[in-house]
C-alpha positions, 0 to 999 in steps of 0.5 A: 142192093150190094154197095162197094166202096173203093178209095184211090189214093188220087185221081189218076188211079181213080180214073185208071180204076174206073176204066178197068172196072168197065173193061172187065164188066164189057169183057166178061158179057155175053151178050150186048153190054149195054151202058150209059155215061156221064159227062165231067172232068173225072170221067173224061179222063176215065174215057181216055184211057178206055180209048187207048191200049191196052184197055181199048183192045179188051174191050168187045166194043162190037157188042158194046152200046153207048147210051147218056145218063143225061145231057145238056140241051145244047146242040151235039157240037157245042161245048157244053155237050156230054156227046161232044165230050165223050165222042172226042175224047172215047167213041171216035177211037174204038170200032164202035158202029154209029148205029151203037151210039145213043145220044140225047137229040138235044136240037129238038125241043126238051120234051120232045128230045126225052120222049124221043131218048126214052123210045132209044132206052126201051130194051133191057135194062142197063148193064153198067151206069157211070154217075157223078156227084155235085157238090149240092147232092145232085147225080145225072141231072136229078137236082135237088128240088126238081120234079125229076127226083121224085119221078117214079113212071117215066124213064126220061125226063126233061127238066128245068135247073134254075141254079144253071138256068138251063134245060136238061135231059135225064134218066130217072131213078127206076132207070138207075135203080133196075141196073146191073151196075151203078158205078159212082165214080167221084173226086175232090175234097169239095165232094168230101162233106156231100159223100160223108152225107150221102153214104152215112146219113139217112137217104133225103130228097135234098141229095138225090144220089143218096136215092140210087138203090140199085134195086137188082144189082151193085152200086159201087162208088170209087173215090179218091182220098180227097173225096173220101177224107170225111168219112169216119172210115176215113182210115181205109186202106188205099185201094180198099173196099167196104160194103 
């Protein structure tokens, strides 16, 4: 595993960095570029400027597929969706066939739903995967204390998250880890104490993104100053990188 590490000085160049990470990665495949989003504020800002020039031009979106990290058990339209999210702000602005994008069918049941979206996932595995990062350690909807954390055969899970008193849908970890690229992409000094554990301290099930080894390929975790503040390498330089 190869782990990067970039510090944005806020969280426009934080998303402006993100968007053109992908725009290059799409670019530079050769074949299906095969990726899975994120819901939340920083990525939607991030998903924005994808949909825009110049980076919406650059990007070979006719060999681009659009998977989900995880979703909300709500329906496609309801607010609360990650679909919905990502379908307003990015995938309706760019030439990409309907028939590219796999959503979670979060109107059936949450079994059925995960066992349906882990038939969409079969194929290779993924080139790039956007996560975030909760305050309590949680990435994509593997929660501290859930079963889906330890989850070690099946590649989609459905999933019962008490602290929102709500069912979720999520990859798993071997699906993160068998990825070309796992990029974090976090914001805000709230996040600050969590990030100084996870990328500092000995990896615990308490704080499932510390479990994201990216097995094959490279994780990279782009944060802003705020998010960064409590590293003890909190003197990187602004856009700089660490392994």
């Amino acid at each position: 595993m190869r782990r990067l590490i970039r510090v944005l000085p806020d969280a426009a160049a934080l998303a402006a960095a993100g968007a053109e990470e992908f725009a290059r990665a799409a670019s530079a495949s050769t074949g299906a570029f095969r990726a899975a989003l994120s819901g939340g504020s920083t990525p939607k800002a991030l998903y924005a400027l994808l949909a825009q020039d110049p980076l919406r031009t650059r990007v070979p979106w006719s060999r681009v597929e659009i998977f989900f990290g995880d979703e909300r058990c709500v329906p496609p339209d309801h607010p609360d969706s990650n679909f919905r999210m990502v379908d307003e702000v990015l995938l309706r602005h760019v030439p990409l066939e309907p028939s590219r994008v796999h959503r979670v069918r979060t109107e059936l049941p949450p079994d059925e739903a995960a066992r349906r979206y882990a038939d969409e996932l079969n194929g290779p595995r993924f080139d790039w995967i956007f996560l975030g990062l909760g305050t309590d350690g949680h990435t994509a909807s593997l929660f501290p204390g859930t079963s889906a954390v330890g989850e070690s055969t099946k590649r989609v899970v459905a999933v019962w998250i008490e602290a929102k008193r709500s069912h979720r849908v999520t990859i798993t970890l071997p699906v993160i880890d068998a990825a070309e690229k796992v990029v974090f992409v976090v914001s805000g000094e709230d996040k600050a104490e969590m990030v100084r554990l996870i990328l500092e301290t000995a990896a615990d099930e308490s704080r499932p993104a510390s479990l994201v080894r990216a097995n094959e390929g490279e994780t990279l975790w782009l944060l802003d100053r705020a998010a960064a503040s409590r590293l003890s390498s909190g003197g990187l330089p602004t856009d700089g990188a660490i392994r």
